[in-house]
Structures are given as C-alpha cells and as structure tokens.
N, C-alpha and C positions, 0 to 999 in steps of 0.2 A: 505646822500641818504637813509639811512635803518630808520630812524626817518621822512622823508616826506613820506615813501611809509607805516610805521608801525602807522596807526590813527584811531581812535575809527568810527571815518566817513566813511571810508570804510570798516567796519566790514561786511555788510550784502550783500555788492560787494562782499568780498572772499571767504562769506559764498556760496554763487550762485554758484560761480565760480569754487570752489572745488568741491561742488555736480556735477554740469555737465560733469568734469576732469574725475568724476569716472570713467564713458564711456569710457577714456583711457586704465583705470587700466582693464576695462572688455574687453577690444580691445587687451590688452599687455597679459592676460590671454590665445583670440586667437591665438596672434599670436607668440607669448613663446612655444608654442606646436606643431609649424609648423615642425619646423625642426626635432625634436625629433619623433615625426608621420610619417617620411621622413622616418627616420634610422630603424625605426623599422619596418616597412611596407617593407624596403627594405631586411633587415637582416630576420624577421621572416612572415612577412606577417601579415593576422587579419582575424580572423572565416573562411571563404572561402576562403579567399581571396590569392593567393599564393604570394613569395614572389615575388615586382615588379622592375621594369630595372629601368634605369636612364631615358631615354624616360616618362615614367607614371608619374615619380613623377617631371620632368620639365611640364605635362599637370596636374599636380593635381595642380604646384603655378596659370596656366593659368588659369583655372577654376577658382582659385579666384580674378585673375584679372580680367576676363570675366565679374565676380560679381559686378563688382566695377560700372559699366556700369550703370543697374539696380537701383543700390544703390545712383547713383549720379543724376537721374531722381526725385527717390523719393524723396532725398533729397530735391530738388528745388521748386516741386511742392508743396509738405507737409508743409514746411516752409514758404510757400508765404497762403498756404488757412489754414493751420491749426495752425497754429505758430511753432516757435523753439522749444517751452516746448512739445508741445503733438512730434512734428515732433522726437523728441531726446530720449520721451518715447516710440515710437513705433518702437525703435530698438531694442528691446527685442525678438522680431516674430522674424527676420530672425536668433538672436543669439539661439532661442530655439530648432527651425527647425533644424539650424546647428548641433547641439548637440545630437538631434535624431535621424539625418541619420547617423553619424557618430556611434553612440551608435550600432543600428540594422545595419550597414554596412555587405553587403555579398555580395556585388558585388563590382567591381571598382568604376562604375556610382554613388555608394550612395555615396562615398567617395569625388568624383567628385563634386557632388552634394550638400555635405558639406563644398567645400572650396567654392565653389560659394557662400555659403551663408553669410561664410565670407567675402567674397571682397563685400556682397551688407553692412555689419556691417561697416564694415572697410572704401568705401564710405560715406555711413552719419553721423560717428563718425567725419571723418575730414571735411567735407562739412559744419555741424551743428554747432559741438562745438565752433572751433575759430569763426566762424561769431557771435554767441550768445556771446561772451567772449566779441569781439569786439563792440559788443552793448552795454552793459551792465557794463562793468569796465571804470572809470574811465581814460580820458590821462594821468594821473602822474604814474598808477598801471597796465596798460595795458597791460605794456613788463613783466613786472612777472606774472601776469596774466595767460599770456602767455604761461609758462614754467612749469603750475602746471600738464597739459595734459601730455606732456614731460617726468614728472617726476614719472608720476604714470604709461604712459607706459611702457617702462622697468621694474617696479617695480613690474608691471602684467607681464611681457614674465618671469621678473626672477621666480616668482612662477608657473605658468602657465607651463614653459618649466620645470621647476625642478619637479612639479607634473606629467607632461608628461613621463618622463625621468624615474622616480622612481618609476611608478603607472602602471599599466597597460591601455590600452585605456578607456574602459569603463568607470572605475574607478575615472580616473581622470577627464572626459565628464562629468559625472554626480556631482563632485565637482563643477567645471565651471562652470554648468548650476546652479547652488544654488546659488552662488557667483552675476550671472548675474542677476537672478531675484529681491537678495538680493537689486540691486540699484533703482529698478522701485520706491518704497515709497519714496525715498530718494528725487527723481526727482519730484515727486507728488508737493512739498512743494518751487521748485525754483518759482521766477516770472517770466512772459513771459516779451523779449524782450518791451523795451518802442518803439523803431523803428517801431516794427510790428504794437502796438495799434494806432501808428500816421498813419502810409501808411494804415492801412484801416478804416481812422477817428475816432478812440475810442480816442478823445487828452483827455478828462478830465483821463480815462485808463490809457493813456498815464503820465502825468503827474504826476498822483496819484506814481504810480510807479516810477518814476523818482527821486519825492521827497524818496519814502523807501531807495530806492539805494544809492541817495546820503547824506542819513541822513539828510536832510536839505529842508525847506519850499523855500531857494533863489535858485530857477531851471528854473528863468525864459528866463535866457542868452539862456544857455544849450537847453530848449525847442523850445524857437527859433529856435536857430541853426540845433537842428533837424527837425523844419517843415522847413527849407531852404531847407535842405540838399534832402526832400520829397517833395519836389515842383510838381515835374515831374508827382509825385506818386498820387497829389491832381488832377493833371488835366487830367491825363487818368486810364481810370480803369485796361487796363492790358500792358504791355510790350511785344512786340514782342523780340522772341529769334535775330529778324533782328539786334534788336538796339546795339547786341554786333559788329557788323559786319559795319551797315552804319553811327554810329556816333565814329566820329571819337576820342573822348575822354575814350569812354569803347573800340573801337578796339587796343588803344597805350596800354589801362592796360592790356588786352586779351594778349597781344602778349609779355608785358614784364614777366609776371604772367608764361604765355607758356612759356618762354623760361627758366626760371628758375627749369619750373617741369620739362622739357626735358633734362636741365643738369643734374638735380637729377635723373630720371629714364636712363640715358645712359650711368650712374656710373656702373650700372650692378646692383642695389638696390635689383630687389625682388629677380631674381636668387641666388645671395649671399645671402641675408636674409635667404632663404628655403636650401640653402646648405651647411650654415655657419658650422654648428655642424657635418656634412656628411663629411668638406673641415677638421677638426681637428680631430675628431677620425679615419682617413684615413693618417693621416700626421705620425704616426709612435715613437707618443709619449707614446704609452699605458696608453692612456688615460681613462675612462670610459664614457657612453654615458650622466652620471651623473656628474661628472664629469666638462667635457666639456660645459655642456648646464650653471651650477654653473659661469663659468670661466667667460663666454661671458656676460650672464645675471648682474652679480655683476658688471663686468666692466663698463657694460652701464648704469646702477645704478649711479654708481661714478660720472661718466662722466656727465651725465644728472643732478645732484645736482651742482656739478664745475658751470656749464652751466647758473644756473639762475643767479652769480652774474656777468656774463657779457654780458645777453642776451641788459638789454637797456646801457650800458656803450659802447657797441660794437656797436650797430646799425648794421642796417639790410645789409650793402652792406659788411661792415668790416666783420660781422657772415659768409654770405654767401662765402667772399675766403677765411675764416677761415678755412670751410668745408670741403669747396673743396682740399686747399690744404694739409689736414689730408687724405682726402677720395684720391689724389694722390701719397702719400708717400704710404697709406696700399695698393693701387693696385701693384706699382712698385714693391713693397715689396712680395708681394701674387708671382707676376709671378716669382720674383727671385728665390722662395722659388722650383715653380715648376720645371722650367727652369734646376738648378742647380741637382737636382735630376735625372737628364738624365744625366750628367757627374761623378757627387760624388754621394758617399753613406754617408752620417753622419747624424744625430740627430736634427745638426743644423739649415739644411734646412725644419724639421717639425718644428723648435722653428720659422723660419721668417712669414713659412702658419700663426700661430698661429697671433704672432702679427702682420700680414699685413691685418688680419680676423680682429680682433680686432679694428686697426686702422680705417679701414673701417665705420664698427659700430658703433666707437662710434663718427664719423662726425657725422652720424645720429643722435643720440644721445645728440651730443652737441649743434641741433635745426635744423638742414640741413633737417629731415625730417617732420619738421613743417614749416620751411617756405616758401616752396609756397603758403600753407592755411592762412598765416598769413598772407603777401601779398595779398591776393588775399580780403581776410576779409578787410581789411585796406585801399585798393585803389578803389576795384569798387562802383560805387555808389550805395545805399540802396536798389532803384526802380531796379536794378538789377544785384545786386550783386549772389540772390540765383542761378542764371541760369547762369551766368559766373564762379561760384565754381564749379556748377554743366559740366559744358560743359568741363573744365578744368580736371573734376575725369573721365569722361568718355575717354577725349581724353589720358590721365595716362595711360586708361587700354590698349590702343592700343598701345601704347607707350610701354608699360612693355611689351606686347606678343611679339613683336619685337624683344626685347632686349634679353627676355628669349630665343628665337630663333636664335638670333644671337649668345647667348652664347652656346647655345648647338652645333651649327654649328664651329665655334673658337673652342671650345674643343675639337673635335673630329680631329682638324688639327694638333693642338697642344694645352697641355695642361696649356701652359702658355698665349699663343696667347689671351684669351679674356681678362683677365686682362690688358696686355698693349695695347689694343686698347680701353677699358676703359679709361685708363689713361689718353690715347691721346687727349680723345672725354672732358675729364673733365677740361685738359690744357685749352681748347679750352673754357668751359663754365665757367673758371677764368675769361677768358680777357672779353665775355660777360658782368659776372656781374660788374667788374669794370666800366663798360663805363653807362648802363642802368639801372641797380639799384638805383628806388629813395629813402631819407631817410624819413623815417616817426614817430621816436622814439619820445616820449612827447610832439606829436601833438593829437588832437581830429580828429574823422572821419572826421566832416565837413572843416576843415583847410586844411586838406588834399586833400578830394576830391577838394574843392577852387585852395588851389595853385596849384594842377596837372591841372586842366581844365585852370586856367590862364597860364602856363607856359609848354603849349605840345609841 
C-alpha cells in the first residue's frame, strides 16, 4: 500500500495539496485559542472588558457559528467565478480582520465580532480545501490526501492554543496574524483546479494542468472523464440553487451529506470544542490552563497521525461508526464523570471528565470532523457541488446554534443531562450511517458520481 501511494508521479499532487492543507494549520491556530480565550476572558476578563458569565461566552462560540453562514456563501460563489486558488487566497481578509478586533477588543461586540470572523475562515477553509484536494489528487492518493488537512489542524490548535494559554491575548494575536499571512506566497504558486478550467471551457488550461499533476502526457482517459463528468456544466451557463432540491440525484447526496453533518453537530461538537479546556481545569485536578490546553492538543496530534494509516483501509461508512462510537464512549464517560460528583467526592471523577473530554476529541480528530466535507467533495457532482458544500456549512451553522442552546439549556437542569442526550442522539446517527453511507475509497470522482446516479 505505502509503495503504490509513495511515486515520483504524484509528487507535484502532494506538493499542491500540502500547501492548500496549510489553511488547516492556520484554522488549527484559530481554533486552539478558542478555548483558552474562553478561560481567560472568563477568570480575568481583556482591557475593558470585565470578567464574562457562561451566557457570553456560549454567544461568543455563536458568533462564530453565525460566521460560518457568510463564509459558506463566499465560498461557493468565489469558487465557481474566481476559482479555488484565488477563492482559498482570499481567506486571509476575514483571518486579518479577525485578529484586529480581537487585538483592539474593548467591548464584548469586537470580540463577538472576532469569532464571527472565524466561523466565515473556518467556512471556506472546509468548503474549499477538500473540494480542491478532491479535484486535484489522484484516486489511488485521495484518502491520504485527505488527512494532510487533519493533520495539521490539531497541530495548529496545539500551537495556537498553547500560545494562547502561555501568551497574553495580544501577543499571541499578533503571532497568528504573521503565521497567517506567512501562507498567502505559499498559495500564490499552487495550480488551479483542472475541474474549474473545463466547467468554464479553458480545456487546453484544463489539460495543460492535468498533465503537470499527473506527471504524465497520457491524460486523455482522465480528460474525458472529466468533460463527462461537466457535461451539464457545457450546456448551461449557470445552475440553479433549485437543482439541489428538484433533481433527484444531488437531493439523495444533499440529504445523505445532511445527515451525516447533523450527527456530527448533535454530538454536542462546538459547545464541547469551546469548553473543552473550561470542562478540565474545573474538574479538580490542579491543573494549569497550560497545561490542560498541552494535554488535549498533543492528544489530538496523536490521534490524527494514527488516523492516516486507516483513513482508506477503513473506508468512509467503517470511519464514520468508528467515530461515532469513540465520540459515544467519551460522552457516557463525560456525564458519568459529572453525575458521580453529586454523590462522591474523589479525584477520580475529574480523571473520567478528562478522558471522556479527550475521547471526544479525538473522534474528531481520527476524521469525524472531516467527513462530511469529504463526502460531500466526493459525491456531488462538479456543476454543483460548490453550492451543495455551501448550503450544507450554512445549514451547520443552524444546526450548532441549536445545539449550543440546547446544551446550555441541559446544563443548567443538570449537569450531566447534555452529555447523555448527546449520547443518545449519536446512538441513533450509528445506525444512520450503517444503512446510508455509500463507499467511495479508490474510486475517481467521475466513477462515483456514475455509479451513485446509476444506482439511487
């Protein structure tokens, strides 16, 4: 397996493909600081700002789900008139913006203001990337591909969060913001999607490219297959947002796509995300806020390397109640932990928070928060896939404000209660993916999109 996917042929594939991943590492950088900004903002407060309740800081993750909205628009338009390359370099604006309210922050709203700017990053990083990865890599190297994003997020939250953690805001803002700019050059030098030059008739573009990617003059199967796959795309100039809804081949991907991100966001994803570090330095281990952010960050490190040598061995239905049933075990675990606490006093029930937090995570971690986008890159067809990614991040962010509201609501009944109604909701999106999860490992887009339209 590590000899067909290790060839000199696809060098300038994982050369692309690691520069675009960056994105990740500058997304993991956001979002490594979430929590640590949480604690501190809560324990000391920032420049005006006094210290804030649980209330504020469940509306500062909203905010950046709000963002997500925004972000998932641009994404689809950007990408269909400007291409992938410029669409993936113009996330830079909302990550700079981010960084400067946050920097001059003296109200709540700037702060507010800043996690929105994340959720619009945080949209077109997952929007863009997997679909360009999906373009662009090869079927034999697509699932590893795949897990380079993966790999470098965590690898950004561990720095990012450990900067956060050990830095003061500012300080560490302005690290970030260098680090982000740092990838704009980097992206300058990727090639754009061949997909895109064919959907808007640049084939000779098209092809030229095709051959760089695949090292090789013989691309004229592969070419083909992509103007099959752009058929649609030759005989009409624009796609209605309708056509996810009245043809009934993009509404069966729309819905199995949906239901996968809804199991993942009714695990309780962002709320735990942004409270993960808040849920362990509260748990009674004397911990540090250093510490702690270390703990979770290397874990998911770990996790996420493990993770590439079974992302295509496993295939996508096996990964997905891989997941699940990790991200079941740390919830049961999480509420036991709290549960228990109302009867005993001991040590032990901050050690289960811990690993039930952990557990959690690192489902995430082991690709559960990458594949819906992989999915969704992989099943919809070409001519409109950026508006079905896009509709999919928007409909996310309604989805998380929910959920975030539902857990602050369970909390406040009891503090175990959201945990195992999590639980219960993820039992439920096991049996899900068993039944309607299709497999699509060491196929080509076009094979795919084929057999799913032949066999709905």
């Amino acid at each position: 397996m590590a000899k067909s996917i290790i060839k000199k042929q696809y060098l300038y594939e994982y050369l692309a493909v690691i520069a675009v991943s960056l994105l990740f590492l500058v997304l993991g950088l956001f979002l490594g600081g979430l929590s640590p900004i949480i604690v501190v903002l809560k324990e000391e407060g920032f420049h005006e700002i006094p210290p804030i309740s649980d209330s504020i800081a469940s509306w500062m993750m909203n905010a950046l789900n709000i963002g997500v909205i925004p972000g998932a628009l641009i994404s689809s338009y950007g990408s269909d008139i400007f291409g992938r390359k410029y669409a993936m370099l113009s996330t830079i604006i909302p990550q700079l913006l981010s960084h400067i309210l946050l920097y001059f922050a003296t109200n709540i709203w700037m702060v507010y203001s800043s996690f929105f700017m994340r959720g619009i990053v945080l949209a077109m990083t997952f929007a863009l990337v997997p679909s360009y990865i999906s373009e662009v890599a090869s079927a034999k190297i697509r699932g590893p591909c795949a897990t380079f994003g993966p790999i470098l997020l965590p690898i950004g939250g561990l720095f990012g969060g450990t900067l956060q953690a050990a830095l003061s805001i500012p300080l560490a803002t302005i690290i970030a913001g260098i680090l982000g700019i740092c990838c704009v050059p980097i992206l300058c030098f990727i090639p754009e999607s061949p997909y895109f030059y064919v959907a808007k008739q640049r084939n000779d573009e098209g092809k030229r490219i095709l051959r760089k990617l695949r090292q090789t003059e013989n691309v004229d199967k592969e070419f083909l297959e992509i103007q099959s796959a752009l058929m649609e795309v030759q005989k009409q100039k624009n796609v209605s947002w309708s056509e996810l809804f009245t043809n009934k081949f993009n509404l069966r991907i729309l819905l199995i796509c949906g239901g996968v991100q809804l199991v993942q966001q009714i695990t309780g994803y962002l709320p735990l995300t942004g409270f993960s570090a808040n849920i362990v330095t509260e748990a009674g281990l004397n911990l540090s806020l250093v510490v702690v952010t270390i703990i979770i960050n290397v874990s998911n490190v770990g996790t996420t390397i493990v993770s590439i040598f079974f992302v295509d061995s496993l295939g996508r239905r096996l990964q997905f109640m891989v997941d699940c049933t990790m991200v079941i075990l740390g919830l049961a675990t999480l509420g036991a932990g709290y549960f228990f606490e109302h009867y005993y006093t001991s040590i032990a029930f901050g050690i289960l928070k811990l690993v039930g937090i952990l557990l959690f995570l690192n489902a995430y971690s082991f690709g559960f928060s990458f594949l819906p986008n992989l999915l969704s890159a992989e099943l919809f067809p070409t001519d409109i896939k950026a508006k079905g990614v896009s509709l999919l991040m928007a409909v996310q962010a309604v989805e998380g404000f929910i959920v975030s509201m539902l857990y602050n609501k369970l909390f406040l009944i009891a503090d175990y209660l959201p945990f195992w109604v999590f639980c219960i909701f993820t039992i439920i999106g096991l049996i899900f993916g068993y039944f309607f999860i299709p497999e699509t490992k060491h196929k080509t887009l076009a094979e795919i999109q084929k057999e799913f339209n032949i066999n709905p």
